[in-house]
Backbone as JSON, one array per atom type, in Angstrom:
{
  "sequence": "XXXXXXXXXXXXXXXXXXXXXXXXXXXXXXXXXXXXXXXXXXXXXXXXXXXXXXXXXXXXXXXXXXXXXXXXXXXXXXXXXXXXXXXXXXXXXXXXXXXXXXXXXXXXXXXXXXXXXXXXXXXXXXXXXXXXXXXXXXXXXXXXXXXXXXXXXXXXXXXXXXXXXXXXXXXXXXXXXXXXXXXXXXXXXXXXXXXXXXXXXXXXXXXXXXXXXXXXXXXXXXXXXXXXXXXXXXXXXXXXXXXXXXXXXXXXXXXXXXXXXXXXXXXXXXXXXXXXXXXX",
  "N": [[13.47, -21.0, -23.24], [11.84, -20.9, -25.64], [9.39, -21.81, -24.61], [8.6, -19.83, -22.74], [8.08, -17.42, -24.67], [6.82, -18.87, -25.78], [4.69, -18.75, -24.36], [3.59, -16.43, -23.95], [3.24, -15.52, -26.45], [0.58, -17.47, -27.18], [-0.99, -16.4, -24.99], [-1.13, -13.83, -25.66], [-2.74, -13.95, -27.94], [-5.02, -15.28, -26.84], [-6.22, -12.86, -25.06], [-7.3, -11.21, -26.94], [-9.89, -12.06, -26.45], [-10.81, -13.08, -24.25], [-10.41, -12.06, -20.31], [-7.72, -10.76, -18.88], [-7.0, -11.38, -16.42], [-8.42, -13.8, -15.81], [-6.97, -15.86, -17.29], [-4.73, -15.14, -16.18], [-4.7, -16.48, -13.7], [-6.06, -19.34, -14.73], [-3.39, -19.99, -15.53], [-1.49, -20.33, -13.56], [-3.31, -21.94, -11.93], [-2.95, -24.39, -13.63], [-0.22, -24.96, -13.51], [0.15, -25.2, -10.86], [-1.74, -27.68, -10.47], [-0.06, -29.28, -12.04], [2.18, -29.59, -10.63], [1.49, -31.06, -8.33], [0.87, -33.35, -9.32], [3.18, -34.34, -10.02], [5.11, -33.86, -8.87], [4.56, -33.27, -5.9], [3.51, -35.65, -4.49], [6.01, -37.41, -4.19], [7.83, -35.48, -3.01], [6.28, -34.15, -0.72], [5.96, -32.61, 2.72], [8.25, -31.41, 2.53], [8.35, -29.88, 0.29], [6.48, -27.98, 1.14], [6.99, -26.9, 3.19], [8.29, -24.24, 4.83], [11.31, -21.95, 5.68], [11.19, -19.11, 5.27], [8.6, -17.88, 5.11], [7.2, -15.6, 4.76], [9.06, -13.78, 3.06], [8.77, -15.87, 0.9], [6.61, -15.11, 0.29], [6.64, -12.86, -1.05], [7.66, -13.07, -3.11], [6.65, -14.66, -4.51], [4.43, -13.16, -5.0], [5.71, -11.23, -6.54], [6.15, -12.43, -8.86], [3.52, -12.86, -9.8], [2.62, -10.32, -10.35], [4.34, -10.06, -12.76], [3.23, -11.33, -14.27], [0.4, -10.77, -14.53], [1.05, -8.11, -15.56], [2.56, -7.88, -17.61], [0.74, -9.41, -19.56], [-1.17, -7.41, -19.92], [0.09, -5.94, -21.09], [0.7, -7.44, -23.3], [-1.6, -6.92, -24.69], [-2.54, -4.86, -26.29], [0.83, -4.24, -27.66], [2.81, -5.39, -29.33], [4.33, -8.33, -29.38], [7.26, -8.88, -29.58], [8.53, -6.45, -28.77], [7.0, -5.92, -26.35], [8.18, -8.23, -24.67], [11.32, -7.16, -24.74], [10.99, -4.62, -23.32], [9.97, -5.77, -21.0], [12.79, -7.11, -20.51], [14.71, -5.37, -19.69], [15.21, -5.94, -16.6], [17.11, -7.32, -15.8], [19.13, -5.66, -15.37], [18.12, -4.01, -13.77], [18.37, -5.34, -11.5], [21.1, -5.55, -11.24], [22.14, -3.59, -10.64], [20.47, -2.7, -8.42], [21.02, -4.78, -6.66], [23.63, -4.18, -5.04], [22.63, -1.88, -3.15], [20.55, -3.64, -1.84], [21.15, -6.39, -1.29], [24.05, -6.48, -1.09], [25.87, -6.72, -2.99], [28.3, -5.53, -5.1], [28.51, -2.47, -6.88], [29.45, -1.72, -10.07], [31.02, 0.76, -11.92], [30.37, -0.23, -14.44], [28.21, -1.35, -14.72], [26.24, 1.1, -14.09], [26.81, 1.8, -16.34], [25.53, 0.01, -18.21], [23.27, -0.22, -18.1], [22.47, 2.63, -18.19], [22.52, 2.38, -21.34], [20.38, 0.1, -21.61], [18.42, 1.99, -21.11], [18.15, 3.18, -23.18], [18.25, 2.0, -25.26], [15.28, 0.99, -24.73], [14.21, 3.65, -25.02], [14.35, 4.26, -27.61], [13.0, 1.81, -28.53], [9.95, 3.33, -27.34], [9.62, 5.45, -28.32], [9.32, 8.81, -29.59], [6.57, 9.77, -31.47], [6.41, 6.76, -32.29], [4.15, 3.81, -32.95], [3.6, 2.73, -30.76], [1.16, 1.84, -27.69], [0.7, 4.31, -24.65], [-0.19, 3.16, -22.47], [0.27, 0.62, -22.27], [2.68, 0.65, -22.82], [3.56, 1.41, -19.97], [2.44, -0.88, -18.56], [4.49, -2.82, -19.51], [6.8, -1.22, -18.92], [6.68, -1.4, -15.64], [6.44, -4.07, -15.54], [8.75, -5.12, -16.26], [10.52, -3.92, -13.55], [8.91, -5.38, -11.44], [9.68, -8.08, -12.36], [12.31, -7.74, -12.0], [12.26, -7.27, -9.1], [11.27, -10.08, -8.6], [13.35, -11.69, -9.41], [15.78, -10.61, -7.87], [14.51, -11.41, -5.15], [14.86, -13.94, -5.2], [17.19, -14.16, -5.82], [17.72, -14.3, -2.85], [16.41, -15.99, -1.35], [17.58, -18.38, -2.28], [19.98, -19.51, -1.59], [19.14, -20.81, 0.22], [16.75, -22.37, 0.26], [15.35, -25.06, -1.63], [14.94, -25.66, -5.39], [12.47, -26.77, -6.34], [11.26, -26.1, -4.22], [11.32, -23.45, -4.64], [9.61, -23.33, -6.98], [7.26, -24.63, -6.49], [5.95, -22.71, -4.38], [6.22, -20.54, -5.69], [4.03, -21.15, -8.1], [1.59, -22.09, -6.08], [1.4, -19.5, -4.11], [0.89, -18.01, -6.81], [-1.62, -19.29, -7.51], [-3.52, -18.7, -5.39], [-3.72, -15.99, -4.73], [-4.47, -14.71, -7.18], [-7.08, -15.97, -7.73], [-8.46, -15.07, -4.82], [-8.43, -12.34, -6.52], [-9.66, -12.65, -8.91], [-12.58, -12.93, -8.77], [-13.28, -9.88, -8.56], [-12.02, -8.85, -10.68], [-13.12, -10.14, -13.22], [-14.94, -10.17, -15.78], [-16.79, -11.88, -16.6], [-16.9, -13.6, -19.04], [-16.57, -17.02, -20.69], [-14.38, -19.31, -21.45], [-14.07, -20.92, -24.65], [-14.21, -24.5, -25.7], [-11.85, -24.95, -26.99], [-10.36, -23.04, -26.51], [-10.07, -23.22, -23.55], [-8.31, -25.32, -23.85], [-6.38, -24.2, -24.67], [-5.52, -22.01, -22.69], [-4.72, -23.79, -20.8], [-2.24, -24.92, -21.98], [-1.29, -22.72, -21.08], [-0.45, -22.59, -18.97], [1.48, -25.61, -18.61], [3.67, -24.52, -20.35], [4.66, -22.24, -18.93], [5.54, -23.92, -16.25], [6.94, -25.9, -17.24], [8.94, -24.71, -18.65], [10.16, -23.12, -16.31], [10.87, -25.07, -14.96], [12.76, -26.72, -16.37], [14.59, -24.46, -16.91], [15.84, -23.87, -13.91], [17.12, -26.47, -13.96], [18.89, -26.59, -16.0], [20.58, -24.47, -15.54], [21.58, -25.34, -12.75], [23.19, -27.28, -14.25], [24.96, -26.3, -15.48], [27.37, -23.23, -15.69], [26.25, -19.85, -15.37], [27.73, -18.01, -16.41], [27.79, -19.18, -18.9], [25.29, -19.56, -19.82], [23.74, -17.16, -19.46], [24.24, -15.67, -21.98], [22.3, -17.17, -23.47], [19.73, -16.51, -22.09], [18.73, -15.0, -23.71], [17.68, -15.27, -26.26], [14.89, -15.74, -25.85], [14.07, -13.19, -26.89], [14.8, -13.16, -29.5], [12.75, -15.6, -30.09], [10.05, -14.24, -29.63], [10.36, -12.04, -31.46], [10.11, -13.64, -33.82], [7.85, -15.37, -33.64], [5.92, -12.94, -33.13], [6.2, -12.24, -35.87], [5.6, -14.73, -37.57], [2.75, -15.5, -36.67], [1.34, -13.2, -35.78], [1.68, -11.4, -37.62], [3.5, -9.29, -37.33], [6.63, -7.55, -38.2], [9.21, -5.91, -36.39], [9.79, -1.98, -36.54], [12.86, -0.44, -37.96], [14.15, 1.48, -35.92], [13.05, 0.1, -33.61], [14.25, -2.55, -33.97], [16.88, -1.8, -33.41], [16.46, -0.34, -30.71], [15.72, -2.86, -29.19], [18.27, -4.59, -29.84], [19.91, -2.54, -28.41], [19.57, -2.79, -25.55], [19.64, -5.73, -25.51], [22.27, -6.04, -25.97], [23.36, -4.65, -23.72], [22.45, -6.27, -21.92], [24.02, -8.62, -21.78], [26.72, -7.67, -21.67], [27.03, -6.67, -18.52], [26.05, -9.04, -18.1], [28.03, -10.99, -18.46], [30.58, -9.57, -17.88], [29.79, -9.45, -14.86], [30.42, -12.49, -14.63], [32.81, -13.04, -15.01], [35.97, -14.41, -14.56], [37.65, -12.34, -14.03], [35.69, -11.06, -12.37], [35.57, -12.61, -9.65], [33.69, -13.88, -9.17], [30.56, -16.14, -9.86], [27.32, -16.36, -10.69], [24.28, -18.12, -10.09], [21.65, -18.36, -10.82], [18.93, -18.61, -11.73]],
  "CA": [[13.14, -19.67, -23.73], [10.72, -21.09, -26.48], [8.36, -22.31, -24.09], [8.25, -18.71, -22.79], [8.03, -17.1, -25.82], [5.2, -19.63, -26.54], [3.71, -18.81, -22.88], [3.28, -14.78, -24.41], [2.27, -15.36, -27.69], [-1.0, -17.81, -26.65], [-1.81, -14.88, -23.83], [-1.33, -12.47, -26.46], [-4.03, -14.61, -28.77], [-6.31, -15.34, -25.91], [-6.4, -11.51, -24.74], [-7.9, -10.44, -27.47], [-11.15, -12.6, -26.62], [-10.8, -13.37, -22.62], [-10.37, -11.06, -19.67], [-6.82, -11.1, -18.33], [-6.95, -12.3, -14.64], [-8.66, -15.01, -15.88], [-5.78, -16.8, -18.06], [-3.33, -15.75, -15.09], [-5.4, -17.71, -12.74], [-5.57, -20.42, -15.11], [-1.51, -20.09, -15.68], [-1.16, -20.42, -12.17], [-3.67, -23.28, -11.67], [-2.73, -25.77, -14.1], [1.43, -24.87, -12.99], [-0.15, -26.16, -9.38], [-1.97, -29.05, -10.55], [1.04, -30.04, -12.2], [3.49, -30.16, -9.8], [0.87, -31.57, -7.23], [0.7, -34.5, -9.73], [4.42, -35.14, -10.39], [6.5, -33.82, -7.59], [4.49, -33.45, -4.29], [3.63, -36.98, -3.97], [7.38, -37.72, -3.5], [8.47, -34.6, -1.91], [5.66, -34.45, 0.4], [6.18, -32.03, 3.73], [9.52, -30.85, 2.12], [8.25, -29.2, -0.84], [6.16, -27.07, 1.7], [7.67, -26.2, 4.49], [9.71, -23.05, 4.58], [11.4, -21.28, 7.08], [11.22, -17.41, 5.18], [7.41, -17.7, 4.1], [7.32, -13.77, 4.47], [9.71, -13.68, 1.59], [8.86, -16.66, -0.49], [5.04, -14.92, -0.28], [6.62, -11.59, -1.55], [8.42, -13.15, -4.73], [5.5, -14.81, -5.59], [3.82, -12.06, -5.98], [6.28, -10.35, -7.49], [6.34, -13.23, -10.39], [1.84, -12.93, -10.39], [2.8, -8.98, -10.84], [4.95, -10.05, -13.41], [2.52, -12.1, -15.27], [-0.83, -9.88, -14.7], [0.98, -6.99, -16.05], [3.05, -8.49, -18.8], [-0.01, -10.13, -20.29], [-1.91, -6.43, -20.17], [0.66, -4.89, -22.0], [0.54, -7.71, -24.74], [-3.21, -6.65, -24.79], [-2.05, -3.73, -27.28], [2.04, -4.26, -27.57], [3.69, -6.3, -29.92], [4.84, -9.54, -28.79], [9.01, -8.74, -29.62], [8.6, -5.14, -28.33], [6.62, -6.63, -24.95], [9.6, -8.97, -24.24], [12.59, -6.27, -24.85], [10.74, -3.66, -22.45], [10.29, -6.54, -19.57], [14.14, -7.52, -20.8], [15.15, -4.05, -18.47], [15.14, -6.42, -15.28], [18.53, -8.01, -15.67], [19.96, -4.89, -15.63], [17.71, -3.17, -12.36], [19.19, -6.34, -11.12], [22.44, -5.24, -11.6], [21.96, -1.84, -9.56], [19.81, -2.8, -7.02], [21.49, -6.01, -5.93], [23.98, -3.55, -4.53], [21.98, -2.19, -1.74], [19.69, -4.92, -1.34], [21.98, -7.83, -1.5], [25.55, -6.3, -0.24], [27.11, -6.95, -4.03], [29.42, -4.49, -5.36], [27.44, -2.49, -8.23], [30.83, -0.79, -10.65], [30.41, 1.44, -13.12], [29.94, -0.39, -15.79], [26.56, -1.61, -14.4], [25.34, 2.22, -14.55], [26.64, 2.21, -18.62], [24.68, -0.98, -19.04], [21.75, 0.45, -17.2], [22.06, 3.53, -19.2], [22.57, 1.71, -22.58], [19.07, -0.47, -21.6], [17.08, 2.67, -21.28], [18.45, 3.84, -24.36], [17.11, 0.72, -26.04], [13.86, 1.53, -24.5], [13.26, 5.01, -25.54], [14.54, 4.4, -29.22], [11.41, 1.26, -28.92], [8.69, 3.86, -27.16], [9.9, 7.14, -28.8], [7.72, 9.75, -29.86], [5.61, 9.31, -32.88], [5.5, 5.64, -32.76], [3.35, 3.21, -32.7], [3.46, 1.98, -29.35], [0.23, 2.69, -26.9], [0.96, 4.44, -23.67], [-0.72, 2.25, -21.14], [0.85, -0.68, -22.35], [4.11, 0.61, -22.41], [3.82, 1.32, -18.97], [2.29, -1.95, -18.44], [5.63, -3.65, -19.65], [7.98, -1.09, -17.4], [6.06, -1.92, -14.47], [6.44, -6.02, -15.8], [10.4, -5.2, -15.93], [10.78, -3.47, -12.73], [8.48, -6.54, -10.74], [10.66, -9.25, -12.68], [13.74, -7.22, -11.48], [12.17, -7.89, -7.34], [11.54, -11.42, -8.48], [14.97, -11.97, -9.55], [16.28, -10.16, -6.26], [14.26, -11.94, -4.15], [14.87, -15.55, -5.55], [18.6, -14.67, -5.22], [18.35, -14.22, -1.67], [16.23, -17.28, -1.45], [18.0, -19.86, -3.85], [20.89, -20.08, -0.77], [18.32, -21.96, 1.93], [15.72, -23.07, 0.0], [15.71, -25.66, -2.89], [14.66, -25.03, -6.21], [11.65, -27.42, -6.73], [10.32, -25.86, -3.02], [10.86, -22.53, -5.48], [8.64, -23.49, -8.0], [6.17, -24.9, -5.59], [5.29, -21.82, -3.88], [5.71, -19.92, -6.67], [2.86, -21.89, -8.28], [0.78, -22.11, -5.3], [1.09, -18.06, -4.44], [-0.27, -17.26, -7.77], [-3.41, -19.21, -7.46], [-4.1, -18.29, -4.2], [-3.91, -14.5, -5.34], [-5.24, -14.87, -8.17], [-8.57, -16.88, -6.71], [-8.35, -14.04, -4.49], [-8.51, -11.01, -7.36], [-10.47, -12.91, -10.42], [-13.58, -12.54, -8.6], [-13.11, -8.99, -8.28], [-12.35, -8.53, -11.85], [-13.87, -11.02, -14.55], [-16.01, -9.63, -16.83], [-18.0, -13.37, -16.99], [-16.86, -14.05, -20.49], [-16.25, -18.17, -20.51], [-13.79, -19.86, -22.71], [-14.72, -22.66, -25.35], [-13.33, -25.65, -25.2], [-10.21, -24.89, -27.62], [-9.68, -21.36, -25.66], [-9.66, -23.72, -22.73], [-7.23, -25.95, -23.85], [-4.82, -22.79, -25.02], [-5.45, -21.96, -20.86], [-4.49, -24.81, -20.07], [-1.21, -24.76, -22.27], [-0.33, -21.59, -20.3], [0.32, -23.49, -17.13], [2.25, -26.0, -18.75], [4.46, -23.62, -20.95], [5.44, -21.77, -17.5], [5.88, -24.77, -15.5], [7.85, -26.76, -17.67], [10.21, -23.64, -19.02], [10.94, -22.62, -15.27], [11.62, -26.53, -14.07], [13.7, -26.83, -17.4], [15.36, -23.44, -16.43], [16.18, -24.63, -12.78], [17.69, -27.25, -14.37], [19.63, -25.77, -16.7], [21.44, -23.2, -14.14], [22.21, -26.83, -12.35], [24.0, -28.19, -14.82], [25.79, -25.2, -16.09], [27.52, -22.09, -14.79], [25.77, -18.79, -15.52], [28.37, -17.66, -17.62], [27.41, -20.4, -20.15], [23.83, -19.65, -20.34], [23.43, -15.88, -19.5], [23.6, -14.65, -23.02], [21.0, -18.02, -24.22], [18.31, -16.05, -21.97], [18.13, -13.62, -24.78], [17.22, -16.54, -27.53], [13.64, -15.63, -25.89], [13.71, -12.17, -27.57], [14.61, -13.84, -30.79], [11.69, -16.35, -30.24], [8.97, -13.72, -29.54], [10.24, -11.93, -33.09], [9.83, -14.49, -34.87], [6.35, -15.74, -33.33], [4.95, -11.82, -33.54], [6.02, -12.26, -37.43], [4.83, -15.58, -37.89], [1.59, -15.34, -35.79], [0.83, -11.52, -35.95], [2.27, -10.57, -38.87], [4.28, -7.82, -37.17], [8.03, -7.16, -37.83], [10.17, -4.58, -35.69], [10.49, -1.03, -37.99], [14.62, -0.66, -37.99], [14.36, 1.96, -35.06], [12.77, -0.37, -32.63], [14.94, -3.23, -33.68], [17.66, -1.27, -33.09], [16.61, -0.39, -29.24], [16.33, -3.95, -28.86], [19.83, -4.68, -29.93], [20.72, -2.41, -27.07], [19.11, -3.56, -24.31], [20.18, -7.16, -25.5], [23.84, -5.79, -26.11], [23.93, -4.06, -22.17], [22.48, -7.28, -20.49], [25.06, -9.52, -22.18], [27.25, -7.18, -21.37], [27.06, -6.74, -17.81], [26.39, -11.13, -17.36], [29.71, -11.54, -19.11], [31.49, -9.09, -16.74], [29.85, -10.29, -13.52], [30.31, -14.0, -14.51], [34.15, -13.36, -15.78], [37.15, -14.76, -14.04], [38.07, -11.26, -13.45], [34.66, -10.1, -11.06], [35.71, -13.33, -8.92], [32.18, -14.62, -9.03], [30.02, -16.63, -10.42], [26.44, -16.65, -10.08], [23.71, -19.39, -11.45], [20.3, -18.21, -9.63], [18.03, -18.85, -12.48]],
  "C": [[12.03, -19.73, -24.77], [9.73, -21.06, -25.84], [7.76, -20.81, -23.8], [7.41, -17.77, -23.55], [6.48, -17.62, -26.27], [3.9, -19.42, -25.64], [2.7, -17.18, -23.62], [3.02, -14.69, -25.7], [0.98, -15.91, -27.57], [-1.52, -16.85, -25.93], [-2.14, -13.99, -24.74], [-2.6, -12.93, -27.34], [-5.17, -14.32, -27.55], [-6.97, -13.71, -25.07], [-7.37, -10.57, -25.22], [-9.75, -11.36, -27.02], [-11.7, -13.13, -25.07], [-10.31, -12.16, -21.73], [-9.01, -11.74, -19.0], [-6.39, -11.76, -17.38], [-8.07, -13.7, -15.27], [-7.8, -16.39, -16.61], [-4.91, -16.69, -17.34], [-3.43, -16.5, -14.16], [-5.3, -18.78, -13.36], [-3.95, -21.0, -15.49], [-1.43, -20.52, -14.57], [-1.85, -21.51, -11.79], [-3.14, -24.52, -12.2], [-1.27, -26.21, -13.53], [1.1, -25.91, -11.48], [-0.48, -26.94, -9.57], [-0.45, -29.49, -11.16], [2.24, -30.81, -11.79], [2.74, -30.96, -8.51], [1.0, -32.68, -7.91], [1.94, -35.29, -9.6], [5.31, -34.84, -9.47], [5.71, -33.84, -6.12], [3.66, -34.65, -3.93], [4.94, -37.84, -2.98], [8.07, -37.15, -2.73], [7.66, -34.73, -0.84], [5.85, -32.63, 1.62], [7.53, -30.89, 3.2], [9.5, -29.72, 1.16], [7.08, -28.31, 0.04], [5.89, -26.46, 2.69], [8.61, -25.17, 4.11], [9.71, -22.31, 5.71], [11.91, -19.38, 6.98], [9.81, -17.52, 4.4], [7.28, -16.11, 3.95], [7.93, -14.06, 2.88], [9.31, -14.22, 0.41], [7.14, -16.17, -0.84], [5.56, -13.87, -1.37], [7.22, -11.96, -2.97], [7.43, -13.81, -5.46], [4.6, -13.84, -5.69], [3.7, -10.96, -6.7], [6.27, -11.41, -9.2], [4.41, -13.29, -11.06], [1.7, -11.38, -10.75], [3.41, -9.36, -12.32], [3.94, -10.5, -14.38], [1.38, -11.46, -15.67], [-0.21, -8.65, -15.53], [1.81, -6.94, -17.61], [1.61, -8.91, -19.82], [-1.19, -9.05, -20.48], [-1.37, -5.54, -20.85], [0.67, -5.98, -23.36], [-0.74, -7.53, -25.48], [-3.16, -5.59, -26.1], [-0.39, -3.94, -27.51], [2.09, -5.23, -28.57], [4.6, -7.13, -29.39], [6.64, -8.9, -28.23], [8.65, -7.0, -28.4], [8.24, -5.39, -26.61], [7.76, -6.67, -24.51], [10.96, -8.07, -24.04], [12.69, -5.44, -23.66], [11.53, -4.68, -20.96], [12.44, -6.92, -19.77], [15.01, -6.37, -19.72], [15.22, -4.62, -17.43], [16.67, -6.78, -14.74], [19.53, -6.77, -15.34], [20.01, -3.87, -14.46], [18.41, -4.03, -11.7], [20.49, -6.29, -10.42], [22.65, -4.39, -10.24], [21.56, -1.92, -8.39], [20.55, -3.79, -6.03], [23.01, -5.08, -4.98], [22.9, -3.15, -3.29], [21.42, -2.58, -0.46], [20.55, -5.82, -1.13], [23.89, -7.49, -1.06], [26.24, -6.56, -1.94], [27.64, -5.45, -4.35], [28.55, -3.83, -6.22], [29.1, -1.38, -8.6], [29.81, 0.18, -11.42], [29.98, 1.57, -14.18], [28.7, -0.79, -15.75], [25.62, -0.27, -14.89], [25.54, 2.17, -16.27], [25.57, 1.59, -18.97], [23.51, -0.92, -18.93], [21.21, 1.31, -18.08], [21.68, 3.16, -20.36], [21.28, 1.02, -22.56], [18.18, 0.61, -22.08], [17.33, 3.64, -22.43], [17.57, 3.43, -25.79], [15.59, 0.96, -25.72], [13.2, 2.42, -24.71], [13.27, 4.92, -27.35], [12.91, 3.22, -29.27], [9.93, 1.99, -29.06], [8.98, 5.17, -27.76], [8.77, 7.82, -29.24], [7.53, 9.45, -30.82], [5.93, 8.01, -33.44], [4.2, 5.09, -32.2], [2.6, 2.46, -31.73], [1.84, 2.69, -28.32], [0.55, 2.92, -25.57], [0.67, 3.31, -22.48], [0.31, 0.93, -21.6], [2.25, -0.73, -22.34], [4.46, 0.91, -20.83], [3.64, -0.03, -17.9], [3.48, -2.69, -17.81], [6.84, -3.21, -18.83], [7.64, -1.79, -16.21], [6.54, -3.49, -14.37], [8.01, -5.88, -15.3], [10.58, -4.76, -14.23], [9.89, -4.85, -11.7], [9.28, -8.22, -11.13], [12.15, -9.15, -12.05], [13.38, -7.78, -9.66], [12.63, -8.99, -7.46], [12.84, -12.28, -8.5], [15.75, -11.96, -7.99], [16.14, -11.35, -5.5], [14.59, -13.71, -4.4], [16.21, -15.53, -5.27], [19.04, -14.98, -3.67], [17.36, -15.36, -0.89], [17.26, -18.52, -1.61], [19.41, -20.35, -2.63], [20.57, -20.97, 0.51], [17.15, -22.65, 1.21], [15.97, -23.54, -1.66], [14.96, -25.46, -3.88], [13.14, -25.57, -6.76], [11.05, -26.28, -5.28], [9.82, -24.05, -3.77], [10.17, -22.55, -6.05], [7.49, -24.27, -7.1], [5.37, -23.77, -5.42], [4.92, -20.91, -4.58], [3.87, -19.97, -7.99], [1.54, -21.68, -6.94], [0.7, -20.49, -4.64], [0.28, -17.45, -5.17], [-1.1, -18.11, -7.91], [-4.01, -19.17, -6.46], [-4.61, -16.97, -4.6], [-4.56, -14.29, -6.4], [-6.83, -15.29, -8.41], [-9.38, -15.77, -5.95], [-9.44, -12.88, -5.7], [-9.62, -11.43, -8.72], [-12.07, -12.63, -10.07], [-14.34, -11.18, -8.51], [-13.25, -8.33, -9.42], [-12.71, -8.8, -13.18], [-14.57, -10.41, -14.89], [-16.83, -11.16, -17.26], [-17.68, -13.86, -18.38], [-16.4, -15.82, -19.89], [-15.81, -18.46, -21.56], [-14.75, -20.57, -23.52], [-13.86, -23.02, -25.28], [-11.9, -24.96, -25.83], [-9.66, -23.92, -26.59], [-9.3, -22.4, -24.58], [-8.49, -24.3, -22.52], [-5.71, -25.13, -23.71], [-4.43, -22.79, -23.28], [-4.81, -22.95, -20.75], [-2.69, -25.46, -20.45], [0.0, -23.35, -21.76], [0.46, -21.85, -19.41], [1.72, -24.39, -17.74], [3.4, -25.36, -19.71], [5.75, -23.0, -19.24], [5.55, -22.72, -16.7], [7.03, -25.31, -15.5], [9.06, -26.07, -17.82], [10.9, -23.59, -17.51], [11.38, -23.89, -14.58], [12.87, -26.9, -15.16], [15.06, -25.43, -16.83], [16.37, -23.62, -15.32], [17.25, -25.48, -12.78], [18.88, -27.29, -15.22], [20.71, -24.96, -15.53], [21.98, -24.54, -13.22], [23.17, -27.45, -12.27], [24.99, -27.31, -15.07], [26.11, -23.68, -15.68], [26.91, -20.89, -15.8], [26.18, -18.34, -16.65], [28.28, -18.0, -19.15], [26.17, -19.7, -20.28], [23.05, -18.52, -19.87], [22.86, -15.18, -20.93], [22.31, -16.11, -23.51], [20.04, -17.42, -23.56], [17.57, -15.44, -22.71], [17.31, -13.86, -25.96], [15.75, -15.83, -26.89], [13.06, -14.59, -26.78], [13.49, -12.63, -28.86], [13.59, -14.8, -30.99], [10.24, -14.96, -30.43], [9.03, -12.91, -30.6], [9.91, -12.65, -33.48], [8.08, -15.16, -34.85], [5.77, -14.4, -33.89], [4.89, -11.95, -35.33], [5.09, -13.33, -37.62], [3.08, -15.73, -37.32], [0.38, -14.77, -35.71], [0.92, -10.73, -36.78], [2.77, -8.94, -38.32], [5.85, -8.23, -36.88], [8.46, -5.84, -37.24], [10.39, -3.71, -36.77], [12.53, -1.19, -37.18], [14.88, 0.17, -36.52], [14.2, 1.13, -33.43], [13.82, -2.28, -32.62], [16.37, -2.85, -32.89], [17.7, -0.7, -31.36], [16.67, -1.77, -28.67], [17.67, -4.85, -29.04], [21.16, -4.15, -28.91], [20.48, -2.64, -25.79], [19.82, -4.97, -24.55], [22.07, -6.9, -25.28], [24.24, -5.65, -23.93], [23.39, -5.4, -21.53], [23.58, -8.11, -20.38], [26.35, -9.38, -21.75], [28.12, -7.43, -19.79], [26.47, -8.84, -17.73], [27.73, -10.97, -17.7], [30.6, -10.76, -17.75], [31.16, -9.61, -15.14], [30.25, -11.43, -13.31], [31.78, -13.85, -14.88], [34.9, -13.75, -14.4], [37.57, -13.8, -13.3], [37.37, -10.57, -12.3], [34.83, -11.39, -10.07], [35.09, -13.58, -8.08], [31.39, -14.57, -9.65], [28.35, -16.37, -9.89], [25.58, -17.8, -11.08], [22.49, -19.31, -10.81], [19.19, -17.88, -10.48], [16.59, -19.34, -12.01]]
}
């Protein structure tokens, strides 16, 4: 969750001085060199072969949605405030996976649903500080993290989790390769900016093979509410960083969004909803 955290505060630096699609392209390149260096030597054929590419195209580019539009709302947004909005996924999650996915959705899913966008209007309410575009930015980010989620659950039962992070990687710099030509504004890093780029990739690489890994070792239930530690990272960076703390109203919507996701994990993952999930 640090690494995260650390992925959206550098973007948020580099934003102000680089053109967006060009740091998600480099997020997305270095993530591919990386794993070309250290895992598809040994995997080989395995790590990219799949037998739902339809699908595994559509979640990656629900996770290069996630990243292009996340990293245009930290363009104006406050780091913590960013993170809380996109934080609304776990919770579409909730709701949708009913339909989509055959699970049960109760009623306490709609409270925790409600209770999110409660948290969300007390953050964007009227006469603050927040700028429109960017708060729509960050819905948009939540609601494309909410697919990605989806679609990785209905993945994660045929296909293994390294072949996940493969394609995922290799998706967004295809697309990305794709779209940067389209919209660069020609600005070119310097070296340091470069390097930052180049800490984007490995930030998101490492977090989501660490993640993977994590969910592995440990059932859901365990390490549902630690996803939230990210919120508490990206406070503490916007303070330290940006010098911006949450006023009391907007901490306070993030307290309920964090409260309703925790919420609803704990009840899906209890003894009592008689099932577990771990599809991190």
């Amino acid at each position: 969750m640090l690494l995260f955290a650390l992925l959206d505060a550098t973007a948020k630096h580099l934003s102000a001085f680089l053109d967006v699609p060009l740091l998600v392209w480099g997020r997305y390149l270095v993530h591919l060199l990386l794993m070309g260096v250290t895992v598809l030597p040994s995997s080989g054929r395995q790590l990219l072969l799949t037998g739902q590419p339809g699908w595994m195209l559509l979640r990656g580019l629900s996770l290069v949605a996630v990243t292009l539009l996340g990293q245009l709302a930290l363009r104006t947004l406050p780091l913590a405030e960013t993170t809380a909005m996109v934080f609304i996924a776990p919770l579409l999650v909730a709701i949708f996976a009913g339909p989509l996915l055959g699970e049960q959705v109760r009623p306490w899913n709609w409270l925790a649903l409600l209770t999110g966008f409660a948290g969300v209007l007390l953050i964007v309410r009227p006469g603050g500080a927040l700028v429109g575009a960017g708060v729509a930015y960050a819905l948009a980010a939540g609601f494309c993290y909410a697919a990605y989620q989806l679609l990785t659950r209905r993945l994660a039962t045929s296909e293994p989790p390294l072949r996940l992070l493969f394609h995922t990687a290799l998706v967004g710099t295809l697309a990305m390769s794709i779209l940067l030509p389209l919209s660069w504004d020609g600005r070119l890093p310097t070296p340091g900016q470069t390097l930052l780029i180049v800490s984007l990739g490995i930030y998101g690489g490492v977090g989501h093979l660490l993640l993977i890994h994590a969910f592995r070792q440990s059932p859901a239930s365990l390490l549902s509410p630690l996803l939230y530690m990210q919120l508490v990272w990206a406070t503490l960076l916007g303070w330290r960083v940006f010098d911006h703390w949450p006023d009391g109203p907007t901490v306070a919507g993030m307290a309920l969004i964090c409260a309703a996701g925790l919420s609803s994990a704990w009840r899906r993952n209890s003894p009592a909803s008689g099932r577990k999930t771990g599809d991190g």
